[in-house]
N, C-alpha and C positions, 0 to 999 in steps of 0.2 A: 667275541666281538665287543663284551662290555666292556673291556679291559684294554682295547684301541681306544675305544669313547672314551676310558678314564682319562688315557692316556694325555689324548690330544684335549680333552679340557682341561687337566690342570695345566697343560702347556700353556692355552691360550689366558686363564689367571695368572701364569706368570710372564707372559711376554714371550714366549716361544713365539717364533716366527713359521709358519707351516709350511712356507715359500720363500724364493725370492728370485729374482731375475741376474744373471748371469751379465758378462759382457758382450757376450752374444745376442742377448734378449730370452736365452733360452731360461725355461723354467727348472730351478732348484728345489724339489722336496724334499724336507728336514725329514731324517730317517726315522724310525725308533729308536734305535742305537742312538742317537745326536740327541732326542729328546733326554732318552732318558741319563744320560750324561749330563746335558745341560738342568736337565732338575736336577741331578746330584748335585752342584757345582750352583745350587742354592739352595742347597741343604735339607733336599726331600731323600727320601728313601725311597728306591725302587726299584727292591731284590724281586719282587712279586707285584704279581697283579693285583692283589691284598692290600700289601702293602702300599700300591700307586692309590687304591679305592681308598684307603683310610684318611691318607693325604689329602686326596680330593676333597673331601666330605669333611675332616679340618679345616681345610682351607675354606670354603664355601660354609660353612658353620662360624668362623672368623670375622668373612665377610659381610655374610647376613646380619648378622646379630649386632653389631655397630649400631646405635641410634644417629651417632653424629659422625661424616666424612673424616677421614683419618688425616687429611692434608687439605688447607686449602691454601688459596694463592689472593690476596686482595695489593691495590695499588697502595702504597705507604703514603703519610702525609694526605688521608683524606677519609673523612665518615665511610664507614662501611655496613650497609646494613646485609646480616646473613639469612637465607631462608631455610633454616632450622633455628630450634630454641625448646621444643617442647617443655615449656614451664621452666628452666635449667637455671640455678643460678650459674653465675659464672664470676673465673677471673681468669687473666691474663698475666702474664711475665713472660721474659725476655729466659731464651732457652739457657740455661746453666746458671741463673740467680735467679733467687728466692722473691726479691723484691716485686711484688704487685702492681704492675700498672695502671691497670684497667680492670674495675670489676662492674657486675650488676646484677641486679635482681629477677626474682624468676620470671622468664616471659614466652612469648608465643614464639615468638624472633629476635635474635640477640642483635643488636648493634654496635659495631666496631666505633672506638671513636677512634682519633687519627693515629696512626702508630709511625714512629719514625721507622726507618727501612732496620730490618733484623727479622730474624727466627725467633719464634714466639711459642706459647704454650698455652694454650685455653684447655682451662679445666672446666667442663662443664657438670652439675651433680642435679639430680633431680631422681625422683622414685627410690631413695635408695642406692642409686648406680652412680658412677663414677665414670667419664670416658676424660679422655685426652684429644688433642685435634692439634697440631703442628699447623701455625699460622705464617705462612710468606710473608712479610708487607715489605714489598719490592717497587723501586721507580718504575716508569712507564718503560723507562730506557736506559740503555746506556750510555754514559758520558760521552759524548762527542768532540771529534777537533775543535773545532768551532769555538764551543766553550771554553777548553781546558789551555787552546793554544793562540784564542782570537786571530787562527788563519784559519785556511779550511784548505793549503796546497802545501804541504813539507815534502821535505826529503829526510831522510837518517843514513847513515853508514853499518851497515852488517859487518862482523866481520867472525872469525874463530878465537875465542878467549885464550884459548891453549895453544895457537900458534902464533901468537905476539913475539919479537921478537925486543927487550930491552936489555941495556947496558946492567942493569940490575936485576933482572927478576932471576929463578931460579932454573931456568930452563923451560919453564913453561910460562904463558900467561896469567897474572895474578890479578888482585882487583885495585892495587897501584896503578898499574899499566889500562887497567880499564878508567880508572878514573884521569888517566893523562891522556887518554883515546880519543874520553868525550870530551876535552880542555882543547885539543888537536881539530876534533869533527865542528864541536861549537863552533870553533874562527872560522872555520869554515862555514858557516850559516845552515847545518845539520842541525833536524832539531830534536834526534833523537838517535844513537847508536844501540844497534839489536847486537846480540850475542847469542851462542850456544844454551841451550838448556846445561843451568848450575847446580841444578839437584846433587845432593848425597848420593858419594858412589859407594862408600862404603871404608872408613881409616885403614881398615887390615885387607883389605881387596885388593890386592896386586895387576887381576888379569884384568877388570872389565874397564873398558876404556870409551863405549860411546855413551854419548851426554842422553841418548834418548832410551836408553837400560840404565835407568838408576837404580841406588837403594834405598831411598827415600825423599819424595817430589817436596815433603813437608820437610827440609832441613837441605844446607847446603855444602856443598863439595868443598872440603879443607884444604885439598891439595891449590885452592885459586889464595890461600891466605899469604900476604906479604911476609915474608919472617923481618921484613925491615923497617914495618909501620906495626907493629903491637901496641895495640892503647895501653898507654900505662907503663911503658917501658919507654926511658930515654935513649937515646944513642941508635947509631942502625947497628942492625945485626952485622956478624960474617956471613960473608955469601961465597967465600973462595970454595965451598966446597963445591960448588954448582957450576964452577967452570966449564969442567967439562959439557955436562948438560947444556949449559946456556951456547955450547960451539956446535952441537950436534945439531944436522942437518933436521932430524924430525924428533919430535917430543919423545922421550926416553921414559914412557908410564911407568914401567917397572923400577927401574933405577931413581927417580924422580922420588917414588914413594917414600924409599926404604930412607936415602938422605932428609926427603922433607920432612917427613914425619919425627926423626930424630932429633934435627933441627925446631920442632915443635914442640918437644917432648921438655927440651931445655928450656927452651923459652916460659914453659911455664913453671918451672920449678924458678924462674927468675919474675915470672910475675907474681907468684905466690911470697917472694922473699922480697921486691923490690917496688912492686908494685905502686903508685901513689893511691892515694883515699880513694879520689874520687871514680878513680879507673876500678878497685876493688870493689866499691858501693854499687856502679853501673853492670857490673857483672853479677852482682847478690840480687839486683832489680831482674836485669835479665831471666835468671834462674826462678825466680820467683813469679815471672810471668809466665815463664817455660811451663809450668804446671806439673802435672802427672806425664806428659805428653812428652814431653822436653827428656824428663827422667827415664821412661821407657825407652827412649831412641837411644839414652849415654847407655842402660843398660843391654840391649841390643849388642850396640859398638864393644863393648866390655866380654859378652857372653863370646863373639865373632873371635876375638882373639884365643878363648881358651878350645872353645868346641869346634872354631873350624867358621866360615864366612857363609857355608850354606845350611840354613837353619834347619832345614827337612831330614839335615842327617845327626840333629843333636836327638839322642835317645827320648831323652825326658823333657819337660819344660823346667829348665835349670832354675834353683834358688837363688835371688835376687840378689847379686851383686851390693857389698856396703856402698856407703853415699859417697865415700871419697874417693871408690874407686871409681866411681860418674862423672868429678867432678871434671876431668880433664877432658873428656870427651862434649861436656856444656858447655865446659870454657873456648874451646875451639868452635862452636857454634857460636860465642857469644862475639868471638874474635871474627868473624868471618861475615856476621851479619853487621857488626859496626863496620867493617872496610867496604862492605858492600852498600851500606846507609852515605857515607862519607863518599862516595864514588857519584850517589844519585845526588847528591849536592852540588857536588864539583860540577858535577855536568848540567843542572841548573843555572849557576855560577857565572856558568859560559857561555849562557845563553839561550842554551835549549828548553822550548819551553813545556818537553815531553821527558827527555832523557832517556834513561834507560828503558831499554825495548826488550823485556825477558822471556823466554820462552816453558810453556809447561808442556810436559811430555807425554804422550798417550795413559804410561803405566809404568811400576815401578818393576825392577826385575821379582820374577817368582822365589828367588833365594834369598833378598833382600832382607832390611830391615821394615820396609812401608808393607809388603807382605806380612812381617809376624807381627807388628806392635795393631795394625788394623786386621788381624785374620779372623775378627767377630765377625768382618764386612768384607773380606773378601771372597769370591767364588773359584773353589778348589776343584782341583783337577781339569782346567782348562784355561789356556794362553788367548787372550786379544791377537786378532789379525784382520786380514784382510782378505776376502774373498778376489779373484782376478779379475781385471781393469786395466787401464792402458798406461796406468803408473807399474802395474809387476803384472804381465798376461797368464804367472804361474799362481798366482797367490800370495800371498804372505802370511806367515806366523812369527809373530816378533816375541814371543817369548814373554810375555809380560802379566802380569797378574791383572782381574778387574775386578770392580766393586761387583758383589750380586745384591739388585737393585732391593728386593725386599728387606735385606740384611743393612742397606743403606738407610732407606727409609725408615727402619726402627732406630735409627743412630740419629735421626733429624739432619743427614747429612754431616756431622759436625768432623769425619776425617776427612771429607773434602773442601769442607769451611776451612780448614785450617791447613789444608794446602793452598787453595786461591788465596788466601790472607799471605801467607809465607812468599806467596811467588811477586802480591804486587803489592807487598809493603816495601819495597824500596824500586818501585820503576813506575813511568810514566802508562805505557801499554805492555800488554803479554801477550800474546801470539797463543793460543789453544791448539795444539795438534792432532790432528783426524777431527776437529768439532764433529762430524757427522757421527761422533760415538755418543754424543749424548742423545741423540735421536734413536739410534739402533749400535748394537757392539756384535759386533762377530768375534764368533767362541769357538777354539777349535779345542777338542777334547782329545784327554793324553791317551785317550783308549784306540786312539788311530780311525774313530768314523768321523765323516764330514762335519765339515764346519757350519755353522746356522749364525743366524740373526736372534737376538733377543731385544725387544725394545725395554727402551730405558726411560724414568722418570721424567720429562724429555721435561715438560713445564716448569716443575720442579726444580730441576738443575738448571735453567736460565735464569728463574727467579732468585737462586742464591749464588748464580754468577753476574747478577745486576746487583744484589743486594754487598758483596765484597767490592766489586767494581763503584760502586759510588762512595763508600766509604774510605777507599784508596787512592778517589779521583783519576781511575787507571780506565787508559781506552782500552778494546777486547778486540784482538783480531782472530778471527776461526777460519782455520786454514780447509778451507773446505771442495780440497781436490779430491779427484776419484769417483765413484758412484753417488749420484746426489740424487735424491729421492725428490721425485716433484712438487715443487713448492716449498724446498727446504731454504734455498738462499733466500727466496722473498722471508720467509717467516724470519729468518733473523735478522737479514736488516731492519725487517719493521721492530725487531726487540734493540736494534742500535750497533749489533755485530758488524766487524769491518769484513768484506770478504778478502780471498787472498787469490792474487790475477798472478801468475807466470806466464812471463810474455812467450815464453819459449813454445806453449799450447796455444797461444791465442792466436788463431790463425784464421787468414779470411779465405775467400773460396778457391784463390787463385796460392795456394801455399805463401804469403807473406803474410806478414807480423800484421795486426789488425791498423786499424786507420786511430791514432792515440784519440781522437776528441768520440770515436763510437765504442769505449769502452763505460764501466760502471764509476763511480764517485766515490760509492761507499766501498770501498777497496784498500788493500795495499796493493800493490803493483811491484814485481821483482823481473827481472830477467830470469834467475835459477833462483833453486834449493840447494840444500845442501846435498840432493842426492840428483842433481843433474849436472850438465859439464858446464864451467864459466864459460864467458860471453869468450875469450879465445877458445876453449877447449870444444866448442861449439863450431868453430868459426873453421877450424883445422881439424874439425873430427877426429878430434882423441879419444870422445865416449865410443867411435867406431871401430879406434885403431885395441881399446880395452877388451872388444867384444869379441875381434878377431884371433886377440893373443889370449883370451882365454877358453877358447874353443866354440863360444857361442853363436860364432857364425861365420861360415867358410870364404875361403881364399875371395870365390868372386862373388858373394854376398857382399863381404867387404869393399869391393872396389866397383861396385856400384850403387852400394850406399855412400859411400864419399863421393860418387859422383852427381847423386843426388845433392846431397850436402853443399857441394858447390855450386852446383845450380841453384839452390836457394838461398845459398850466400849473396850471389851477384843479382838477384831477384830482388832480394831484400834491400842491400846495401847499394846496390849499380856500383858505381867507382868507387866510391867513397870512403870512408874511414867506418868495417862494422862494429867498431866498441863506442864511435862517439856518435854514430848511428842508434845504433841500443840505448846509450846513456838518455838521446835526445826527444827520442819515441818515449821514454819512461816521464822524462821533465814533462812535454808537453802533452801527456794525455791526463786524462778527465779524474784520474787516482786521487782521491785528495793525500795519500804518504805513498810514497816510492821510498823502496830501498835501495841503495846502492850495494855490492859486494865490493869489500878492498881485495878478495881476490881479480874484479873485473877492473879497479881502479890501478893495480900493481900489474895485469897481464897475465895471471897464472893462467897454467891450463889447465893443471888437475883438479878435478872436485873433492867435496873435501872427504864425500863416501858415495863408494859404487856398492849398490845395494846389490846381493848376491854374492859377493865377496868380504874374508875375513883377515887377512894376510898378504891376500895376492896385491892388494892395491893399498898406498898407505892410509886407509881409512882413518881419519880422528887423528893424526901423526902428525899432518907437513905443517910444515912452518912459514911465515910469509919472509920472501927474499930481500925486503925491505924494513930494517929495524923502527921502533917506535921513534926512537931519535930522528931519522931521518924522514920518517914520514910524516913530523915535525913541517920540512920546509919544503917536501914531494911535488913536482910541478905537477904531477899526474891529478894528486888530489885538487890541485888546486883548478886546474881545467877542467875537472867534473864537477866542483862548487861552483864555476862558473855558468855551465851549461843549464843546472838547476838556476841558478840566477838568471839566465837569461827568460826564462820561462815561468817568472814568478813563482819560484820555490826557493826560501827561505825563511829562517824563522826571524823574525821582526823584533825579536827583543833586543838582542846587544850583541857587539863580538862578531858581528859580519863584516868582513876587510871590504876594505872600499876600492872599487874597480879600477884598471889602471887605466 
């Protein structure tokens, strides 16, 4: 029985969750097996009951013995006084330089003077001893519309990066055509276009193709790079070779790669030989701010080529790659983040007084590169998912790697610092997907027992997503559908978090769409996701007709769920028009940003991913039927800019067409 007790107390020092509540209401208890998987998976040992005991008694010898808290959190921009100090001299600095901020002399109780917002370092020494203490100094809040937009009611346009369709690009979406999107949405009085998550998928990765299995959230996907805008090279590229591609009904991942990559390959033996000064200087700054960090990822990309794309099956931990074989793999980062910087301008430009809307993604794939350059800090042998809920009633396991939170905290957070830094140094807002992971992560373990809860640094990880978010001037949206823990949505809007409303669940008692002026403020407001069906697909029950042809639900399941379905079409919409219905409930409810989808502004019916399927549906493929040129002068778009205008949604600075 001691060795239950071990058990379950070092769970509960590490955040093991003992319980949790089901979609049912029913009660989940975390097995043994689950525990002691999920301590493996932060890096305890637990062959033996011994073994668990030694840990424990480590762990709690660790903890006790601290004179000063290993993390604290104080408001930045204001005196702080702490209640520790035992005589301690002390100083402070900013995490990863040397420089001294703040110091003082031995006292009962140390007083903070003001610290601007960043991660800190208090050295405290007294008796001989030496501790550390990681200091927050974070805003009260996060940036708000209000402030960053002088409105507090926008709209933005959504749409798929990768299924762009232009007279130039390469067959897929690039950050050209994004930056003409938001030139396009701007006139339109849009005051910010959202996109797919741009994460690194991986240069030599051929198969993986959805934007929310990356290879690394802290660098960006090359395959979005124009081969016709390269800084530093005049003239445009060829693009004949992409013909084909650019005619093909859906994005051709495979095929796309092996020509773009090629086509990259040139490019930069031509910007190595042709380059002007200042394009080579901006690229040497780049690299140079890149760090060690920069350098680990090119060599990652380099290692991927000879050993193979999933790292778990290279033997050894391979010898470091020379510098020049890096540099081409930096350079395409450095290419990818100047188009992506020059795109958040354009769309400024034009008016928008947010722009780019970017998305971060749960976690990066377990084979990745974000897996082995942070696997100090990541937790081994068990994938991020989702216990069942009325978004998947079976579950989910998405494959994905997560931080284990003790391994973070000795890291001062800093590989997650510099993924928020990466995601919203060039966009207005980011979108956080699952937010509800930073409060609690469900862990399924590769050993096949149940999945658990483990709570996560929760204070912590707001305080250095307030502390990036003000230095980026980036609003925070946290997508916080699914199982919400009581009191979770209040606690982040009061930290300044946007919530995220799908009208398609918002339902009042009688099955229609809720009444727009009795919803929330601090909101984005959508019709769909990318994993439910557009405002047609909805309307004509194609998510029905998917469910039936792939065996999920029988002959007359199906033709009386569409008979459902049309009963609360003609509910919802009466006569009417249900797309300018949808558009109209979005304009006029209480959202301070609605997004629109150009899938619902063009008519599509398919979504862009049926979760539970890899093949059978063109997940992450289709392409919009309406090219960027033409959707240029689209009356469609232009009568949903209207509808948002009629309802006092636009953005107020420039570039809004005048009504006719």
């Amino acid at each position: 029985m001691n060795g239950d007790r071990d058990l379950d107390a070092l769970c509960d020092l590490c955040g093991i969750l003992p319980r949790y509540h089901d979609l049912q209401g029913q009660e989940r208890i975390t097995s043994p097996e689950t525990q002691k998987a999920l301590l493996r998976a932060n890096g305890f040992d637990t062959t033996s009951g011994a073994t668990i005991h030694e840990a424990l008694s480590a762990l709690r010898h660790e903890i006790e013995d601290r004179w000063f808290p290993q993390e604290i959190i104080i408001e930045s921009n204001k005196t702080t006084p702490l209640d520790f100090g035992l005589g301690a001299s002390w100083e402070i600095h900013l995490d990863g330089q040397d420089t001294i901020v703040a110091e003082g002399p031995p006292a009962d109780h140390i007083t903070l003077p003001t610290l601007k917002s960043g991660v800190y370092v208090l050295t405290a020494s007294v008796s001989g001893r030496v501790e550390t203490v990681t200091v927050f100094a974070a805003p009260k809040r996060l940036p708000q519309v209000q402030a960053l937009a002088q409105a507090d009611r926008l709209w933005g346009l959504n749409f798929a990066l990768y299924g762009i369709r232009s007279d130039r690009n390469t067959g897929l979406g690039d950050f050209e055509d994004l930056a003409n999107m938001s030139e396009i949405a701007g006139t339109q009085g849009a005051a910010f276009v959202g996109i797919n998550p741009i994460h690194n998928m991986g240069y030599f990765d051929k198969t993986a193709i959805s934007p929310y299995s990356p290879s690394h959230r802290g660098f960006l996907n090359t395959s979005y790079i124009a081969t016709d805008r390269i800084p530093g090279l005049d003239g445009v590229a060829e693009t004949s070779a992409f013909d084909v591609l650019r005619r093909a009904e859906t994005v051709q991942y495979h095929d796309h790669k092996h020509i773009h990559n090629a086509a990259l390959e040139t490019l930069f033996g031509r910007f190595q030989a042709e380059a002007d000064t200042n394009a080579q200087n901006a690229f040497a700054h780049f690299v140079a701010n890149g760090g060690s960090e920069l350098q680990t990822f090119a060599r990652f990309e380099v290692l991927s080529k000879k050993f193979g794309t999933d790292w778990r099956d290279w033997l050894n931990d391979p010898a470091a790659p020379p510098i020049e074989q890096l540099e081409f793999h930096m350079w395409l980062q450095w290419v990818a983040d100047t188009q992506l910087g020059h795109a958040q301008t354009r769309a400024i430009a034009a008016g928008m007084p947010l722009g780019l809307y970017l998305d971060l993604a749960v976690g990066p794939r377990r084979d990745g590169a974000e897996s082995w350059c942070e696997r100090d800090t990541i937790a081994q042998g068990v994938s991020v998912g989702a216990p069942p809920d009325h978004l998947s009633p079976e579950g989910q396991n998405w494959d994905l790697a997560a931080f284990a939170p003790r391994k973070l905290q000795a890291q001062r957070y800093a590989p997650l610092r510099r993924i928020l830094s990466q995601t919203m140094h060039h966009a207005g807002v980011i979108r956080i997907d699952h937010v509800l992971g930073l409060n609690r992560s469900f862990w399924l373990p590769d050993d096949g027992s149940p999945g658990a809860y483990i709570r996560q640094p929760f204070e912590a990880l707001l305080a250095v997503i307030k502390i990036e978010a003000e230095r980026h001037n980036c609003l925070v949206i946290g997508e916080d559908l699914g199982l919400v823990p009581d009191g979770f949505r209040d606690t982040m809007r009061g930290h300044g978090f946007y919530g995220y409303s799908v009208l398609q669940y918002e339902r009042d008692d009688h099955g229609g769409f809720r009444d727009p002026h009795s919803g929330a403020k601090q909101v984005l407001s959508c019709f769909a996701t990318h994993d439910t069906p557009t405002v047609d697909g909805f309307a004509t029950g194609r998510d029905i007709d998917w469910w039936a042809k792939l065996g999920w639900i029988d002959a007359p399941e199906a033709k009386h769920a569409h008979a459902r379905r049309h009963d609360e079409i003609a509910t919802i919409a009466h006569d009417g028009d249900f797309r300018n219905h949808v558009h109209t409930l979005l304009a006029r409810s209480n959202a301070a940003l609605v997004a629109v989808q150009l899938d619902d502004v063009l008519g599509s019916v398919e979504a862009q991913n049926l979760p539970g399927t890899i093949d059978e549906h063109p997940n992450w493929r289709r392409k919009y039927a309406t090219s960027l040129e033409g959707l240029a002068h689209d009356d469609r778009l232009t009568a949903t800019a209207s509808i948002m205008r009629d309802a006092a949604r636009h953005n107020s600075l420039k570039g809004v067409p005048d009504e006719d």
